[in-house]
LOTOR-727501 format. One record per atom (N, C-alpha, C, CB): residue in one letter; chain; atom name; x, y, z. Coordinates in steps of 0.001 Angstrom, whole numbers. Atoms other than C-alpha are relative to their C-alpha. Glycine has a CB too. Example, Ala and Ser with C-alpha at 12.3 -4.5 7.8 and 13.67 -1.06 7.14 Angstrom:
2
a/A/N/890/-1190/0 .
a/A/CA/12300/-4500/7800 .
a/A/C/900/1200/0 .
a/A/CB/-992/27/1246 .
s/A/N/-820/-1190/-60 .
s/A/CA/13670/-1060/7140 .
s/A/C/-770/1090/730 .
s/A/CB/414/462/-1415 .
***
This chain:
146
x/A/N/838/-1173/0 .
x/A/CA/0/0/0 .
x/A/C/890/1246/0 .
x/A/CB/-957/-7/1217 .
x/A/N/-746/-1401/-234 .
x/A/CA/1202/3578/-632 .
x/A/C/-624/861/1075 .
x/A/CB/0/882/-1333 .
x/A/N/-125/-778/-1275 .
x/A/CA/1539/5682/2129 .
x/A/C/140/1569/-111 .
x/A/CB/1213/-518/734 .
x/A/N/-410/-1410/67 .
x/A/CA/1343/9711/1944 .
x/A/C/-175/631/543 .
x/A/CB/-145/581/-626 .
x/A/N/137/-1366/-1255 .
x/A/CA/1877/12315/4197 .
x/A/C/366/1340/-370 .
x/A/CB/998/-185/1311 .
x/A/N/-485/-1460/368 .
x/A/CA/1806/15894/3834 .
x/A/C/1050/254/1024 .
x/A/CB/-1218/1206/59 .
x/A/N/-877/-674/-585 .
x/A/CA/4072/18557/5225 .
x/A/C/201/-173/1487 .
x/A/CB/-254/1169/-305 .
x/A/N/531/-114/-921 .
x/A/CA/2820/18588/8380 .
x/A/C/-14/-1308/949 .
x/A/CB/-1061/486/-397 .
x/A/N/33/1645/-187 .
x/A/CA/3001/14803/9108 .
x/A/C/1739/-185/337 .
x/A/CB/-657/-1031/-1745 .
x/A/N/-1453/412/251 .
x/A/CA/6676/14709/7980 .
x/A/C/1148/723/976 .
x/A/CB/333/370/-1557 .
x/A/N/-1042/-698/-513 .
x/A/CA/8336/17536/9675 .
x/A/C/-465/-123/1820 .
x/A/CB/68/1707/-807 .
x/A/N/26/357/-995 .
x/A/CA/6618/16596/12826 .
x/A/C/755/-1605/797 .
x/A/CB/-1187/215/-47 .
x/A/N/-338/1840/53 .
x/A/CA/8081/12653/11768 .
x/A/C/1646/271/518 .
x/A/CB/-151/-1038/-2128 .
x/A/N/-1192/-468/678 .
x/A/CA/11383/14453/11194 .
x/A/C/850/878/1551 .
x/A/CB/-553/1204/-1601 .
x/A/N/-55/-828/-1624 .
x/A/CA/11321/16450/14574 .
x/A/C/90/-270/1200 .
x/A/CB/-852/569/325 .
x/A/N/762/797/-1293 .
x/A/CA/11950/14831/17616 .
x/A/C/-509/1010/1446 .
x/A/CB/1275/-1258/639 .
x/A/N/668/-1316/-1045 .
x/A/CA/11054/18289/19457 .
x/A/C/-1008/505/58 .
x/A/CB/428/1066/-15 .
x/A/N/1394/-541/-40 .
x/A/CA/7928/18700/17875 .
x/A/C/-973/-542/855 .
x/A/CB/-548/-70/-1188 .
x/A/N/1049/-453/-1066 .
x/A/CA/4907/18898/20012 .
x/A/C/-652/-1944/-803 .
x/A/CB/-1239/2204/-320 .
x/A/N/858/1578/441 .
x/A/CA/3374/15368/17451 .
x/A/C/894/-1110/-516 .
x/A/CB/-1160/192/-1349 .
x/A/N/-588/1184/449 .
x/A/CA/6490/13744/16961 .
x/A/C/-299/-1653/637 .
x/A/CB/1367/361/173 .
x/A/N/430/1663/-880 .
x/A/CA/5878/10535/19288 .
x/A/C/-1388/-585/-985 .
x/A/CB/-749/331/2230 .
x/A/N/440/624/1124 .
x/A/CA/2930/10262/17256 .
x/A/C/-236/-301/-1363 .
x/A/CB/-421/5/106 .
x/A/N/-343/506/1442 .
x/A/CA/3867/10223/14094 .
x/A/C/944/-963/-296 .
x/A/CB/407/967/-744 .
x/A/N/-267/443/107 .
x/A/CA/6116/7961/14836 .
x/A/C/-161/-1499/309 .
x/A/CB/412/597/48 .
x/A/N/740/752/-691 .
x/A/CA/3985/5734/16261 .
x/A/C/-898/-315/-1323 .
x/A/CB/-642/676/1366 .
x/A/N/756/612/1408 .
x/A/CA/1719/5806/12870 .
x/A/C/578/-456/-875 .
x/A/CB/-680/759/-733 .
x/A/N/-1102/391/639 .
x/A/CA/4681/5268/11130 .
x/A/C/171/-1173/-33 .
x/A/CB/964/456/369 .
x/A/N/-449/1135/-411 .
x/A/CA/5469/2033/12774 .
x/A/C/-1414/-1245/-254 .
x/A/CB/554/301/1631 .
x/A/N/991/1132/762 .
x/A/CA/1979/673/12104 .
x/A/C/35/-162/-1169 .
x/A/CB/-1281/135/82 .
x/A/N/326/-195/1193 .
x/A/CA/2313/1198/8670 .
x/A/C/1287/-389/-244 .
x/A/CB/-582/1262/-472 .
x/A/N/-1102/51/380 .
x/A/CA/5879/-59/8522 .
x/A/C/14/-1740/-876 .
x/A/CB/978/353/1374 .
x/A/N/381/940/1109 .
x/A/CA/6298/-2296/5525 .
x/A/C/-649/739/-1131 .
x/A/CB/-963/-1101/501 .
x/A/N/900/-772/772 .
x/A/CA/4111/-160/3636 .
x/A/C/1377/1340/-1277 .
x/A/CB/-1284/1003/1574 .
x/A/N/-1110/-1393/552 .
x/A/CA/5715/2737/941 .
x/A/C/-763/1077/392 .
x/A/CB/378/216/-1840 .
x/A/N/328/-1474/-577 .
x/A/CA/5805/5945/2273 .
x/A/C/920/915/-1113 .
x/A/CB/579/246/1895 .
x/A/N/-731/-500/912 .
x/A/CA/6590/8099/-751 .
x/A/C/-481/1573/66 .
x/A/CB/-181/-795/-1364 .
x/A/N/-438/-1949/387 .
x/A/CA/7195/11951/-1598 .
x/A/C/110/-79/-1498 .
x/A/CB/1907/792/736 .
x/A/N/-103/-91/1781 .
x/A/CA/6907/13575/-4706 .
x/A/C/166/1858/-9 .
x/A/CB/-1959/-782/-1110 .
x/A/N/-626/-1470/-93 .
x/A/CA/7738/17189/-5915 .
x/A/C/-639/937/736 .
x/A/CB/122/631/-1233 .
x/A/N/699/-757/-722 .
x/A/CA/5233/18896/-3687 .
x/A/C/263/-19/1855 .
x/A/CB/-1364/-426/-483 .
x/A/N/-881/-289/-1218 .
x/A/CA/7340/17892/-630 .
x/A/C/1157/373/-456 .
x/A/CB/216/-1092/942 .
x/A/N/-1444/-822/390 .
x/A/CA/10453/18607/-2259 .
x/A/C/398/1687/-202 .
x/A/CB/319/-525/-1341 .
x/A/N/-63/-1733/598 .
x/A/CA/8998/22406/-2873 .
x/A/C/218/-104/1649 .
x/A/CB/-1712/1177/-1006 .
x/A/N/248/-1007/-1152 .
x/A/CA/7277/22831/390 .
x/A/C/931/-741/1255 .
x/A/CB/-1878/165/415 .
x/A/N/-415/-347/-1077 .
x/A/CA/8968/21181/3251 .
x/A/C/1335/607/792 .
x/A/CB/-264/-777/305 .
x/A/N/-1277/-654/-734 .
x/A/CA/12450/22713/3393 .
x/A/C/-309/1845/-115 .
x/A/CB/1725/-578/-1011 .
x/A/N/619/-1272/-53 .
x/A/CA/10463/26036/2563 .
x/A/C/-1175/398/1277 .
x/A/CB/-651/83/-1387 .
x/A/N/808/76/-1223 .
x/A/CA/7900/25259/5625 .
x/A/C/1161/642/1020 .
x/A/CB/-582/-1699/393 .
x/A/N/-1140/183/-1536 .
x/A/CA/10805/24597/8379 .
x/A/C/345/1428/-325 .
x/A/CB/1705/-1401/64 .
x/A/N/-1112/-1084/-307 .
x/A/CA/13024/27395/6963 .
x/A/C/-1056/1501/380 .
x/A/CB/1231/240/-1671 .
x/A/N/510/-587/-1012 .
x/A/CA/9906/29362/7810 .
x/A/C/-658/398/1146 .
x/A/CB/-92/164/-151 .
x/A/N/507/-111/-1674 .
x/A/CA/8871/28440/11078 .
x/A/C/1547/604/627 .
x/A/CB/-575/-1957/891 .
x/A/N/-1550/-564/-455 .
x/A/CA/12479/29803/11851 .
x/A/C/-444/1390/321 .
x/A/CB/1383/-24/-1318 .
x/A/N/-3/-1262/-286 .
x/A/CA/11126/33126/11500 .
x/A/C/-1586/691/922 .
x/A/CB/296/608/-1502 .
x/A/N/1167/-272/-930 .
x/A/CA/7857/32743/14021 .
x/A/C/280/875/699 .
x/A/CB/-452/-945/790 .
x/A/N/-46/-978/-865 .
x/A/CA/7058/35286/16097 .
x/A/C/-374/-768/1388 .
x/A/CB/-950/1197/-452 .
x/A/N/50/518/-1049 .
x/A/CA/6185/32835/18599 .
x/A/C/504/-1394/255 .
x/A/CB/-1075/145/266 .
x/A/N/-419/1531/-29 .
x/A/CA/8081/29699/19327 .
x/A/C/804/-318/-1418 .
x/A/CB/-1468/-1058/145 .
x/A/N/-180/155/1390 .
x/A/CA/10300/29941/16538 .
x/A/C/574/-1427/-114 .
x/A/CB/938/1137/-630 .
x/A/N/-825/1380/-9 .
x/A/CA/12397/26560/14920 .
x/A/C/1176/1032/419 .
x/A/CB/175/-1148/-1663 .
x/A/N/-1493/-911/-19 .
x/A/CA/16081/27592/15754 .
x/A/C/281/-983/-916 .
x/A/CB/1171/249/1511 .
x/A/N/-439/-118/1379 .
x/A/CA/17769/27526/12434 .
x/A/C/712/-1241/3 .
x/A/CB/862/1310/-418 .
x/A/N/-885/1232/135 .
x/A/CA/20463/24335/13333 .
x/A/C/-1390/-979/506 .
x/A/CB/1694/-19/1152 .
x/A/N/872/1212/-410 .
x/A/CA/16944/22142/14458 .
x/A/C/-676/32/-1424 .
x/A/CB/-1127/178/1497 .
x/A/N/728/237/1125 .
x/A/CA/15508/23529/11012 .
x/A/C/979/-584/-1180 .
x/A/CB/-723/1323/-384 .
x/A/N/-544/279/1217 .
x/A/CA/18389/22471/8810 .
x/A/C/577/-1725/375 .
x/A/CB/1279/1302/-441 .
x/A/N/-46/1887/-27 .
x/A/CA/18647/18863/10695 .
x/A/C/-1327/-703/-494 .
x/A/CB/190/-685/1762 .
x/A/N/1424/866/759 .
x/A/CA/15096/18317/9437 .
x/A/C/141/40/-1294 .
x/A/CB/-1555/622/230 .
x/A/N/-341/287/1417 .
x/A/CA/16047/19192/5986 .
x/A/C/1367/-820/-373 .
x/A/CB/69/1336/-668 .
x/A/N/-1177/1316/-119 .
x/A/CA/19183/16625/6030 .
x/A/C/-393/-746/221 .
x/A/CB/998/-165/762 .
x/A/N/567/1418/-155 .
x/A/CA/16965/13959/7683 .
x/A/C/-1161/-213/-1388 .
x/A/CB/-862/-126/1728 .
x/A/N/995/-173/1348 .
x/A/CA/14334/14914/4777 .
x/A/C/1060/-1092/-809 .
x/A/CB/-198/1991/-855 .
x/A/N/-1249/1/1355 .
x/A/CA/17193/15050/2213 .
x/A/C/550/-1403/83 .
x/A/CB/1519/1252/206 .
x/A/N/-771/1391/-132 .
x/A/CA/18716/11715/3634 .
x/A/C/-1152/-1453/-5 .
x/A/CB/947/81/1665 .
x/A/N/1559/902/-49 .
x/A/CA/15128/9714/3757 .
x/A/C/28/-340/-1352 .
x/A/CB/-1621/899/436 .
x/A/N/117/-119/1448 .
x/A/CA/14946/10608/194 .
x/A/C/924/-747/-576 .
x/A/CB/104/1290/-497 .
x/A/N/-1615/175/1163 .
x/A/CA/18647/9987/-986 .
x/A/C/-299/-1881/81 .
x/A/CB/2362/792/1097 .
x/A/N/-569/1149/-448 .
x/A/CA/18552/6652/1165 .
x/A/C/-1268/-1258/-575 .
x/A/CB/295/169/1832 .
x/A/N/1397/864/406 .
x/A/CA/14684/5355/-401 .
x/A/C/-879/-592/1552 .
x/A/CB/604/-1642/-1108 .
x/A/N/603/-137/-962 .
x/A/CA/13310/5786/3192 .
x/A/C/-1148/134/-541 .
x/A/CB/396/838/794 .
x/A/N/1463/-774/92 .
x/A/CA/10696/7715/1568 .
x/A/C/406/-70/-1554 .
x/A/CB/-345/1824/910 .
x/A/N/-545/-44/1804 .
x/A/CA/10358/6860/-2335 .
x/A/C/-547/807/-341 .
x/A/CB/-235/-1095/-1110 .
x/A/N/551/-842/1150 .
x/A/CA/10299/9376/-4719 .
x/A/C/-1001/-536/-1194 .
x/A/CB/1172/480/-672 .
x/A/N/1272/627/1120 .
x/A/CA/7182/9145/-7312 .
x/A/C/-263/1396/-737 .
x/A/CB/-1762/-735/894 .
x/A/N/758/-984/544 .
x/A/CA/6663/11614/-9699 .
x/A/C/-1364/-51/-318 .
x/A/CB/506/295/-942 .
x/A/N/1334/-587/-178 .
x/A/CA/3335/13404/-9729 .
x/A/C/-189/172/-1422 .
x/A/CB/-152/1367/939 .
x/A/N/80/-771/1060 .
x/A/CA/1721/13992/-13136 .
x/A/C/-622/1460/509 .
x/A/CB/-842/-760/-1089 .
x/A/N/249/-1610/-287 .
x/A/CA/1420/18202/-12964 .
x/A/C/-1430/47/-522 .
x/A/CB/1129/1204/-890 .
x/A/N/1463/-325/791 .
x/A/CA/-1942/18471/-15382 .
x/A/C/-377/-572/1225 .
x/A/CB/-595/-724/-1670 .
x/A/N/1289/740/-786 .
x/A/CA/-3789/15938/-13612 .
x/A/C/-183/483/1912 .
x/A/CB/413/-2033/-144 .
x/A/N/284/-263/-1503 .
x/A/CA/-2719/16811/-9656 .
x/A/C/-468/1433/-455 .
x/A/CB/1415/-141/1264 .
x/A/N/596/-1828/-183 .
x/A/CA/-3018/20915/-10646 .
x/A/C/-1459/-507/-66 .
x/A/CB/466/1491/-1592 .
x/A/N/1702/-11/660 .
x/A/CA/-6839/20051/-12287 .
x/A/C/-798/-603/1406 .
x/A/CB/-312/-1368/-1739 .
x/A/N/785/908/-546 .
x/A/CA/-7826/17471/-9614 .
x/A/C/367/1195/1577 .
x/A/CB/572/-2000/-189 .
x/A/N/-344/-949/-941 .
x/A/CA/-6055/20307/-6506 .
x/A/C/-1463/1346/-451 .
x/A/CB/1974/523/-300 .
x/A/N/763/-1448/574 .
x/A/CA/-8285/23149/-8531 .
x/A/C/-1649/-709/465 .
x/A/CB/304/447/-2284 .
x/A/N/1494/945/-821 .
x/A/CA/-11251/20475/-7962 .
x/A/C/-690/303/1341 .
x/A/CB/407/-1536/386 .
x/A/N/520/554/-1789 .
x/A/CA/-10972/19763/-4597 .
x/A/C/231/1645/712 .
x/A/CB/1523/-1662/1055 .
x/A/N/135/-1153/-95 .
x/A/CA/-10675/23525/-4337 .
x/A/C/-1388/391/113 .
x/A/CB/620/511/-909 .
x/A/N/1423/-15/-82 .
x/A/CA/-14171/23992/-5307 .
x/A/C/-721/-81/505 .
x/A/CB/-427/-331/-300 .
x/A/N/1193/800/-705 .
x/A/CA/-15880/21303/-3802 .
x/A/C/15/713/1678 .
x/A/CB/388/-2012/-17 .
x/A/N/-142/-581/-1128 .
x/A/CA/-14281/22269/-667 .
x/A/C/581/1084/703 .
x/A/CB/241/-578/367 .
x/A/N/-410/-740/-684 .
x/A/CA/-12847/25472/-360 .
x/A/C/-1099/1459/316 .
x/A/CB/1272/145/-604 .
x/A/N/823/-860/29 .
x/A/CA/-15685/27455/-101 .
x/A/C/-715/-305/1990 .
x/A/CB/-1073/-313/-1599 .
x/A/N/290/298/-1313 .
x/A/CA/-16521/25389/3392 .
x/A/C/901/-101/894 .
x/A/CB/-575/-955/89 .
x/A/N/-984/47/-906 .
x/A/CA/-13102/25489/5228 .
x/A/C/1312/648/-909 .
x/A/CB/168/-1591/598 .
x/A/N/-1384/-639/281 .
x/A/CA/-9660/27324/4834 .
x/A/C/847/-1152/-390 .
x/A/CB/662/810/1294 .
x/A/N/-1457/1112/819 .
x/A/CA/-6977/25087/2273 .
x/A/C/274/599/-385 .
x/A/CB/144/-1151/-944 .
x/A/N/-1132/-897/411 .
x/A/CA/-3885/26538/1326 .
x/A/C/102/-818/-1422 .
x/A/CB/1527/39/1129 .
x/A/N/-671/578/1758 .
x/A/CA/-2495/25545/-2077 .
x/A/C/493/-1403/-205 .
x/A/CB/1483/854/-505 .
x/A/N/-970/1130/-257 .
x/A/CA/-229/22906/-732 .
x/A/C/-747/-1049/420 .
x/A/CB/1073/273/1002 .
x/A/N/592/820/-92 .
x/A/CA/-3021/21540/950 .
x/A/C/-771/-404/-718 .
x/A/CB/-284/42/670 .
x/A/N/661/498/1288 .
x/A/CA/-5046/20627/-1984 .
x/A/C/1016/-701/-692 .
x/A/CB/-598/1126/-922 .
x/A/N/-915/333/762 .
x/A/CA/-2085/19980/-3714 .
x/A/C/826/-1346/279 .
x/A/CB/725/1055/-26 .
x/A/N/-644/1294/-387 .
x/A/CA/-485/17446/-1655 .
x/A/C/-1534/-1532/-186 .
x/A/CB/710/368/2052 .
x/A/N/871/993/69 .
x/A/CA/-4250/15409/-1318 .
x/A/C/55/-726/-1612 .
x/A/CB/-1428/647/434 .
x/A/N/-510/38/1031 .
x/A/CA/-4060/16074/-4970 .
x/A/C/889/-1464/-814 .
x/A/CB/670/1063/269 .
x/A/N/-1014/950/233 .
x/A/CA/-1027/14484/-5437 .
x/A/C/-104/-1755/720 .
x/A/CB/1271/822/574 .
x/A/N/466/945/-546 .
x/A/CA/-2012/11557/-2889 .
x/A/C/-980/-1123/-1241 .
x/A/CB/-775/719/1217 .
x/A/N/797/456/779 .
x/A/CA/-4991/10747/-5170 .
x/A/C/825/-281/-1386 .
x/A/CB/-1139/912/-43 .
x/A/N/-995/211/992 .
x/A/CA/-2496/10922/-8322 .
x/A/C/722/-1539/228 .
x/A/CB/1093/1261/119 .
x/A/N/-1121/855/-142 .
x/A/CA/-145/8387/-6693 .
x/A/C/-952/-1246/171 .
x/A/CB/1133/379/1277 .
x/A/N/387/699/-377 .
x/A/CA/-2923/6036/-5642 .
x/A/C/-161/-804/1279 .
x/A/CB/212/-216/-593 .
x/A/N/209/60/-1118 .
x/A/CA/-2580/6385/-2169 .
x/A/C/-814/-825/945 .
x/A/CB/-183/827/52 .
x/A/N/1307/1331/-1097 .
x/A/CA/-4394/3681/676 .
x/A/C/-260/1265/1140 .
x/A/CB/1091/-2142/1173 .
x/A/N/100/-779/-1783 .
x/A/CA/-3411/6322/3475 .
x/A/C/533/1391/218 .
x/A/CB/1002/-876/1218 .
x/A/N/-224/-1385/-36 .
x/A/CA/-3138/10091/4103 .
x/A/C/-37/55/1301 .
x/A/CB/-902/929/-719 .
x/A/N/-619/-740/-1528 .
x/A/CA/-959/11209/7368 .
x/A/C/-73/1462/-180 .
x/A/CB/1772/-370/405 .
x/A/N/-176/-1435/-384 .
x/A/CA/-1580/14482/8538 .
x/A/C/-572/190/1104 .
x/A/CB/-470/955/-877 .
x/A/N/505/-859/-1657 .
x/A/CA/-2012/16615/11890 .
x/A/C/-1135/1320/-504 .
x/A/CB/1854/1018/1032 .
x/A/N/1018/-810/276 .
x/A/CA/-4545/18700/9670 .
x/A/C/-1830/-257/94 .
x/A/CB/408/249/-1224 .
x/A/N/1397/1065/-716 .
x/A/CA/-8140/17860/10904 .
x/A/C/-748/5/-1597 .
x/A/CB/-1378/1004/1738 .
x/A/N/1165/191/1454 .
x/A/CA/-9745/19297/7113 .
x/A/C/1060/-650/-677 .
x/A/CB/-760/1600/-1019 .
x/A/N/-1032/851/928 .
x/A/CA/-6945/17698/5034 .
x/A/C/-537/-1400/535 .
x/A/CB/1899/305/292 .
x/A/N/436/865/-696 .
x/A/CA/-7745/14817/7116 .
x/A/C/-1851/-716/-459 .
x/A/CB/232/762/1395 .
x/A/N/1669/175/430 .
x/A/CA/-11890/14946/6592 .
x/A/C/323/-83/-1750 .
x/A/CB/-1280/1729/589 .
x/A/N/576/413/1567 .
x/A/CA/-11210/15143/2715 .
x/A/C/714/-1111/-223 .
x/A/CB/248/1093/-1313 .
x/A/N/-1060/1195/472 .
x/A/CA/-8299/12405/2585 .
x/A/C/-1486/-1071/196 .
x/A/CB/1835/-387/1322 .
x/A/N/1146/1137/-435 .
x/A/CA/-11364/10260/4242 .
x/A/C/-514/-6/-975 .
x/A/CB/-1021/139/1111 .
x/A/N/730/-289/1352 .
x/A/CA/-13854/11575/1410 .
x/A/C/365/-937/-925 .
x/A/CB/282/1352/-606 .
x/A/N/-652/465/807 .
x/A/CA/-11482/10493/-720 .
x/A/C/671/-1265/-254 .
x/A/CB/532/639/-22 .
x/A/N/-227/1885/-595 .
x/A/CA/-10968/6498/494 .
x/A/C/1232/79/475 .
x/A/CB/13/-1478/-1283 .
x/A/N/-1107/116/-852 .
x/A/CA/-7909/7633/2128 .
x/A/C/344/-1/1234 .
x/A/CB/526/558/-206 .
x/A/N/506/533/-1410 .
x/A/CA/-8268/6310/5182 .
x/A/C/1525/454/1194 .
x/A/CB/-368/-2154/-185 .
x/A/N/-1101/-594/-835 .
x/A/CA/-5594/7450/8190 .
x/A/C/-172/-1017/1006 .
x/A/CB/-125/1617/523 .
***
C-alpha cells in the first residue's frame, strides 16, 4: 500500500522536538512495511515550511533544528526511506483546482493543501498522514483512510 503524508506529518516525523512527533512515529510504525513516498510537492514545500517556522514570532524553529530536518528529509529521500514518485502536474493541478471547489468554499486550504491530497490521489494512495483535521476529513472523502 502507498503511504502519503503531507508537510505537516513529515516535519513533525522528522522532529523529535515537535509537540506530534511521538505520534507520528507511532503511525509510522503501524504502517511499517508499507511505501511511504514523496513527490515534488514535498520537495517544494517542506524545506520552505521549516526554513519558515524559523522566523515565528512565537516559538520559533532555531535555524540548526531547522536544517537537521532538511538533512533527515534530504537523507530519507537519498537513502529510499521515503520513495520518490513523480506526480503527473496536469492531472494533480486540475484534480487540486477540484478539490478547491468542492471544498474550499466550506473550510480554509492553502495551495499545498489541496495539492499534496491532490497528489495523494495521483499516486494512488491507501493512506493520508496528517495533523490537519480538514486535510484529514477530505483524505477520508477520498478512500484515504488514516
Amino acid at each position: 500500500m502507498i503511504v502519503y503524508s503531507d508537510t505537516s506529518w513529515l516535519l513533525s516525523y522528522l522532529n523529535e522536538d515537535d509537540e506530534n512527533h511521538a505520534s507520528a512515529r507511532a503511525s509510522a510504525e503501524k504502517l511499517a512495511g508499507h511505501d511511504f513516498v514523496v513527490c515534488e510537492v514535498h520537495l517544494l514545500e517542506l524545506p520552505a515550511a521549516i526554513r519558515a517556522a524559523t522566523h515565528r514570532a512565537h516559538d520559533p524553529v532555531p535555524e540548526p533544528v531547522a536544517r537537521r530536518v532538511i538533512n533527515r528529509f534530504d537523507r530519507a529521500v537519498t537513502g529510499k526511506i521515503l520513495l520518490r514518485k513523480e506526480v503527473d502536474m496536469k492531472d494533480s493541478v486540475a484534480m487540486a483546482r477540484s478539490l478547491g471547489e468542492t471544498h474550499g468554499w466550506k473550510a480554509r486550504h492553502t495551495t499545498f493543501d489541496l495539492w499534496h491530497l491532490a497528489a495523494a490521489w495521483s499516486l494512488s494512495a491507501g493512506v493520508f498522514l496528517t495533523f490537519d483535521h480538514r486535510q484529514g476529513k477530505i483524505a477520508g472523502l477520498m478512500g484515504m483512510g488514516r
